[in-house]
C-alpha positions in Angstrom: -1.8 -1.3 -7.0 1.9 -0.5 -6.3 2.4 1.0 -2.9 5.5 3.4 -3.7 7.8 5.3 -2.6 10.9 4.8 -3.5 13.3 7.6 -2.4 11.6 8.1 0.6 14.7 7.0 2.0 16.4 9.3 0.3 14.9 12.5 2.1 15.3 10.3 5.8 19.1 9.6 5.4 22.4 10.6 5.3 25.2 8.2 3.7 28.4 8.6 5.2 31.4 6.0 5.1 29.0 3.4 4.3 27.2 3.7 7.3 23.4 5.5 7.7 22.6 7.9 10.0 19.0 9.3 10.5 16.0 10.1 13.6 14.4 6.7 14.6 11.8 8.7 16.2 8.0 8.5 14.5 7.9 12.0 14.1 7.5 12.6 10.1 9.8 15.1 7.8 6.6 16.8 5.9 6.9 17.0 2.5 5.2 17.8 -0.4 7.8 16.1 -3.2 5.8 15.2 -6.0 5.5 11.2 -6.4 6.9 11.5 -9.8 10.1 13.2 -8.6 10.1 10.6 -5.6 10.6 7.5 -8.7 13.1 9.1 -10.4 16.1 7.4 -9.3 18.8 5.3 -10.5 18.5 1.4 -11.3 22.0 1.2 -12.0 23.0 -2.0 -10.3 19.6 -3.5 -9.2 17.2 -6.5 -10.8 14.8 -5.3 -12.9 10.8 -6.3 -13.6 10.8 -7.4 -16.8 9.1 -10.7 -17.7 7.0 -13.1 -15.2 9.2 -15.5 -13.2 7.6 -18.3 -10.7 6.5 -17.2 -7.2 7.6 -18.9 -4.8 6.1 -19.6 -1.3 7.2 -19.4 1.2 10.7 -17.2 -0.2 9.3 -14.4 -2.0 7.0 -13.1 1.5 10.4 -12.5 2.3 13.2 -9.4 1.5 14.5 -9.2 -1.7 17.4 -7.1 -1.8 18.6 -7.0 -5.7 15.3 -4.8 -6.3 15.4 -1.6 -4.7 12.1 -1.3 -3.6 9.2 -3.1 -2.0 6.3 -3.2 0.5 4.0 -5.4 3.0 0.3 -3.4 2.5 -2.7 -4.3 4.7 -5.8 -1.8 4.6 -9.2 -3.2 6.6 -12.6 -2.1 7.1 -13.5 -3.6 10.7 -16.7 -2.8 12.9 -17.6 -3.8 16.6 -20.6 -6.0 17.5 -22.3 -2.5 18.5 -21.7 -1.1 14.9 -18.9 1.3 15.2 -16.9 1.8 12.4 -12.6 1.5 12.2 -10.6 1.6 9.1 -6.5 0.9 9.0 -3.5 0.9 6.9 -0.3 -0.5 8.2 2.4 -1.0 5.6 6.0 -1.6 6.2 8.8 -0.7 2.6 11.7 -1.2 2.1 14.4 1.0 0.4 17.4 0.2 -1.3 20.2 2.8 -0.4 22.4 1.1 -2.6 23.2 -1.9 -5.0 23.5 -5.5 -3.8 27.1 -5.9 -5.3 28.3 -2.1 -4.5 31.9 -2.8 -2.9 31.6 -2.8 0.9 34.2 -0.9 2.9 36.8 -2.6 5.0 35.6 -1.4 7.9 32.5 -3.5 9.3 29.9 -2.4 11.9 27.1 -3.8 13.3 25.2 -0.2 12.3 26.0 -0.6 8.3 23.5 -1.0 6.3 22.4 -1.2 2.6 18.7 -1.1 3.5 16.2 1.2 4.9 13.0 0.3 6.4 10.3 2.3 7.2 6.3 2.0 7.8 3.3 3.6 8.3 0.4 3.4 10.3 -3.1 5.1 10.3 -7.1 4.4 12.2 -10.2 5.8 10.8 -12.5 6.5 13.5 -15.5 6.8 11.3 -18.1 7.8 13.8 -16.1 10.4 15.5 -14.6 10.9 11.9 -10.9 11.2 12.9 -8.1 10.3 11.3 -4.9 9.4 12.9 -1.8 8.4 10.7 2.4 8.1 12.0 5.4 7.6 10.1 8.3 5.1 11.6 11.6 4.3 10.0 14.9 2.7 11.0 17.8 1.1 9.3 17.9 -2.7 8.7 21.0 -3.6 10.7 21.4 -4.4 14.8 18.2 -6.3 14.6 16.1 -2.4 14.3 13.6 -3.6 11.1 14.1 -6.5 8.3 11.9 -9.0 6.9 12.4 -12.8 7.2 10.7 -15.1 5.1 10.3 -18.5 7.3 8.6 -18.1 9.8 7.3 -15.3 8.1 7.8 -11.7 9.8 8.2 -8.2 8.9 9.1 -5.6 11.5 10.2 -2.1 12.2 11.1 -1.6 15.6 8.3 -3.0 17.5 5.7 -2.1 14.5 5.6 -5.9 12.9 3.1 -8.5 10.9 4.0 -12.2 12.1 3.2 -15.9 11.0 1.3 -17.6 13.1 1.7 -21.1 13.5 3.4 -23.4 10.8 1.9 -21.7 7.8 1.7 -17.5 6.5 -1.2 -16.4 6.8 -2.9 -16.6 9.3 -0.9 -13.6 10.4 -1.1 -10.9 13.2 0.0 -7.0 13.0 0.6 -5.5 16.0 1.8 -1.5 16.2 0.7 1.3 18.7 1.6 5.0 18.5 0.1 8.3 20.0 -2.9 7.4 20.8 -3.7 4.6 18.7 -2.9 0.7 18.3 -4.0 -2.1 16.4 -3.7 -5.8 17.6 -5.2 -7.8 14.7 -5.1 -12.3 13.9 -6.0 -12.7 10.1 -6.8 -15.5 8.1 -7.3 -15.8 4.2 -10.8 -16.5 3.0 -9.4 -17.3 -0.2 -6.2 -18.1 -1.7 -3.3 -16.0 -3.0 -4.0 -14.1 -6.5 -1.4 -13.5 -8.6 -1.9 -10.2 -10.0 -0.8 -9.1 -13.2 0.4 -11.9 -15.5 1.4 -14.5 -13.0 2.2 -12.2 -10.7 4.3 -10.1 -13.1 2.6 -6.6 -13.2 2.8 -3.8 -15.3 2.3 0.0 -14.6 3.4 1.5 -18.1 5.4 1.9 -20.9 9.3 1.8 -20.6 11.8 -1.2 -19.7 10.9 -2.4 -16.2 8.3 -0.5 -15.5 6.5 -3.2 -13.3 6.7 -5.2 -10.3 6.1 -8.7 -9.0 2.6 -8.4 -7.3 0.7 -10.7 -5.3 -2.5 -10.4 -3.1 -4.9 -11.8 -0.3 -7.9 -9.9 -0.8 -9.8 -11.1 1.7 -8.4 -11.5 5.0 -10.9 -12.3 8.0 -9.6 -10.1 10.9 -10.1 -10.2 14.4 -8.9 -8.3 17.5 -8.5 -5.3 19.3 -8.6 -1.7 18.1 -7.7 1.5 20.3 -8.4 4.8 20.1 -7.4 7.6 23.4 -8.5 5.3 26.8 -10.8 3.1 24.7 -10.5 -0.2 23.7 -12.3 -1.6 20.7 -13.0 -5.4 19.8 -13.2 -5.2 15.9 -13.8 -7.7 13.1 -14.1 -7.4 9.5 -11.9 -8.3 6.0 -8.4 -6.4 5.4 -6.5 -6.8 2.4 -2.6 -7.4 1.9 -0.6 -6.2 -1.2 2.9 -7.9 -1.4 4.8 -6.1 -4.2 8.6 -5.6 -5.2 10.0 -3.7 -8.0 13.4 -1.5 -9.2 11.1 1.2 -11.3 7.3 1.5 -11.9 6.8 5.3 -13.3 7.4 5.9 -16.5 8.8 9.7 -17.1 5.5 11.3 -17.8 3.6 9.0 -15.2 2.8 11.5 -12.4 0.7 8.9 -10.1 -2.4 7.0 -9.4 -5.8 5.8 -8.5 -5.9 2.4 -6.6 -9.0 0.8 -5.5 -9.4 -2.4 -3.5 -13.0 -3.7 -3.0 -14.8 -6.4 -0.9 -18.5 -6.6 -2.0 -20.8 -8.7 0.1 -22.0 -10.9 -2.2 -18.2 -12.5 -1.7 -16.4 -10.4 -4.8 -13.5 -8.7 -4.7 -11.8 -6.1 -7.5 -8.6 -4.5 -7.7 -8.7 -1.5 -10.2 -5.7 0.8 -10.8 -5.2 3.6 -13.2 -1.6 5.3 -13.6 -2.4 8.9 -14.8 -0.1 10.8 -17.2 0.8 14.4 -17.2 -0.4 15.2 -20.3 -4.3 14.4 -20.8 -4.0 13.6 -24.4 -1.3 10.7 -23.3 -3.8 7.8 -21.8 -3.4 6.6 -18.5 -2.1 3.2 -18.1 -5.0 0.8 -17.1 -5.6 -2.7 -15.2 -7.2 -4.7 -12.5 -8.6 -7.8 -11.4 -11.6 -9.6 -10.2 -11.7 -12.5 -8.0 -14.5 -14.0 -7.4 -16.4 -15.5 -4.3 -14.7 -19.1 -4.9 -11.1 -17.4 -5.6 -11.1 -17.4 -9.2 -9.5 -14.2 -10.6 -9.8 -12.8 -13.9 -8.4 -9.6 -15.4 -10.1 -6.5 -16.1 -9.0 -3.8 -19.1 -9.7 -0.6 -19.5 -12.4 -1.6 -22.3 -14.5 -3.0 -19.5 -14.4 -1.2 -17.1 -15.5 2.8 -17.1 -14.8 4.7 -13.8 -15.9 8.5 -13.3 -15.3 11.2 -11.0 -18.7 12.4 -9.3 -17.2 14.7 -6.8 -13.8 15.9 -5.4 -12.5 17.2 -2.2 -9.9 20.1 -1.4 -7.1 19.4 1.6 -6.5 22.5 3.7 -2.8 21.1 2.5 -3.7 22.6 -0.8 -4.1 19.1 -2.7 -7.3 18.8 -5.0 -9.1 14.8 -4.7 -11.6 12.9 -6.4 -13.9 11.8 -3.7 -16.6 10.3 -5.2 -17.0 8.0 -8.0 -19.2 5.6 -10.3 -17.7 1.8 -11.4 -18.8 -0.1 -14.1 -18.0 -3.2 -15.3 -20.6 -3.8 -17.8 -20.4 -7.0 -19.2 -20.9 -8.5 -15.7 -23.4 -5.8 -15.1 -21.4 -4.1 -11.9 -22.8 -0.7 -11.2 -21.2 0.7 -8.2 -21.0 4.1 -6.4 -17.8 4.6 -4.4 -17.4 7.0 -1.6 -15.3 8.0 1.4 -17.0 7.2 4.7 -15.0 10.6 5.5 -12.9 13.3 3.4 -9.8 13.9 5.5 -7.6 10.4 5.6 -5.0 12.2 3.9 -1.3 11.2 5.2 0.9 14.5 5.8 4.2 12.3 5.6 7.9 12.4 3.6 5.6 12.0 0.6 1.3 13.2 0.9 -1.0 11.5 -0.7 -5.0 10.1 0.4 -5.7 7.0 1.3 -8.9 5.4 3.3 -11.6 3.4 3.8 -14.3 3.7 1.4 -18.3 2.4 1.4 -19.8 0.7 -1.7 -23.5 0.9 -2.7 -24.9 -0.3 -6.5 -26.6 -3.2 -7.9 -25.3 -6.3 -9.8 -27.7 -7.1 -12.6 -30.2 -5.4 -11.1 -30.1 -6.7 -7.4 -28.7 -4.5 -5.0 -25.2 -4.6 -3.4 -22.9 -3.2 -1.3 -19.7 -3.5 0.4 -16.2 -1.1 1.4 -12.9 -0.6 0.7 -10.1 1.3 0.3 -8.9 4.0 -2.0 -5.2 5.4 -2.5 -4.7 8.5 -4.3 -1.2 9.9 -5.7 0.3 12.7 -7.2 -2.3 15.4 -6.6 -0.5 17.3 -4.6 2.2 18.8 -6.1 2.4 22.6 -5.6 5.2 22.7 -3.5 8.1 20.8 -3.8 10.4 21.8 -0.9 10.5 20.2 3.1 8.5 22.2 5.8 8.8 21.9 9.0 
């Protein structure tokens, strides 16, 4: 689903005389700003979601900078020939700090910038069941982050995905902090799904409340993984999400629950439910399923029933589901969905859970299995003020 946050930028900069200042150091601000707040800014002056439009390859893996927001997602589940278990997120967004046609000032600098970049990286070492997880941001001027669309690359600072060879994918991400890094090739197993309708994807009620929204669920990924002194050969599937947008929330929206599975009979689902702050308002509902030949279809909320089995407390104070049951009856999907650990919860300008799931359940009656990965917003909201 949508991969937001908006005004992170907002918290990481300062605006002065056109030109932003701010740390370029991958040391986080913590916060606990709810994600609702986060959305809540002005569109004044930007392009708005708000009808399908053609998709164009290779332009739109590129920047668009008359919508305010947008983001390069890749989440993996990738094991070594011994078994050992790795999950990873690495996302770059970027943030709007003001419109395209805003008046420049006279004064020009290689420094100025209308655009912030910043990205996020994270390992699961499931078998020593440690999570790892850095913030990075920097401005997009003097060659510090920016995203070009042919050859294809997306970068901040040296954190970057690139084309490889003529055509995007295959891909590689390469990004190393503290004591991790990831050095990944991937190559799509199936071709691009336009989520949504053509691409054009809704998250609720309210003008413009949507993105453009494309995926490749099923990346085959190879390469090296490191954790400390150790260095890991890993294979497995990731998934990309390419979304841009100007607004998503609606005003009572307070967040969501985004799944992406890979099952191993070569299906893949993407399920999303944007929850409301009132329980009597119903959450907004949708996903897709894409079948082992590429074929998507949509899912609604009439087919498919998801419910909460368990739930898991952060010693940050936010409350999680943790556990949970998929259906999708009509093509007789009966899943279980669980964390292969709790704590992959992000402590960064905005908190929220996210990490690599396992799959068990049958499909009419035969057994399957397979993982994924699970974001979680807005439930963690009891404190609305930076820490340190």
């Amino acid at each position: 689903m949508s991969k937001i946050f908006t005004i992170i930028g907002v918290v990481l900069v300062v605006l002065v005389g056109g030109v932003v200042f701010f740390s370029q150091d991958s040391s986080p601000l913590k916060a606990t700003v709810g994600i609702g707040q986060m959305l809540a800014s002005d569109t004044t002056g930007y392009t708005r979601a708000t009808g399908p439009v053609p998709i164009r390859f290779p332009e739109d893996h590129g920047a668009h900078p008359d919508f305010k927001l947008e983001w390069w997602y890749y989440t993996g589940n990738l094991m070594t020939a011994e078994g050992r278990r790795f999950g990873y997120q690495f996302t770059i967004f970027r943030n709007a700090l003001a419109p395209p046609d805003e008046p420049e000032m006279a004064m020009q600098s290689s420094w100025r910038t209308k655009q912030l970049y910043f990205a996020h990286l994270t390992v699961s070492d499931l078998q020593e069941k440690e999570f790892y997880a850095f913030e990075r941001h920097s401005r997009g001027a003097a060659g510090l982050a920016g995203a070009e669309a042919a050859p294809f690359r997306v970068w901040v600072e040296d954190w970057q995905v690139s084309q490889v060879g003529e055509n995007m994918p295959p891909m590689r991400i390469e990004a190393a902090e503290g004591q991790i890094a990831i050095d990944f090739s991937m190559e799509a197993v199936k071709p691009v799904v336009l989520q949504g309708e053509s691409g054009y994807s809704i998250k609720g009620l309210g003008y413009g409340n949507a993105s453009y929204y494309y995926s490749f669920t099923r990346l085959q990924t190879q390469g090296t993984l490191s954790v400390g002194n150790e260095s890991f050969t890993v294979e497995g599937f990731s998934w990309m999400d390419r979304e841009w947008s100007t607004s998503l929330l609606s005003e009572n929206q307070v967040g969501w629950d985004w799944f992406s599975i890979q099952l191993d009979d070569g299906r893949d689902i993407m399920f999303a439910i944007v929850r409301n702050e009132s329980p009597e308002i119903p959450s907004y509902v949708f996903g897709t399923l894409v079948d082992a030949q590429g074929m998507k279809r949509s899912l609604t909320s009439e087919e498919v029933q998801l419910e909460v089995l368990d739930t898991w407390e952060s010693d940050k104070g936010g409350v999680y589901p943790s556990r949970w049951r998929m259906q999708i009856t009509d093509i007789g999907l009966d899943l279980y969905i669980e964390p292969f650990m709790n704590d992959q919860e992000l402590d960064v300008a905005v908190r929220y859970w996210e990490g690599a799931v396992q799959v068990n359940g049958n499909a009419r009656g035969k057994e399957v299995a397979g993982s994924g990965y699970v974001e979680l917003t807005g439930y963690d909201q009891a404190a609305l003020m930076f820490t340190d």
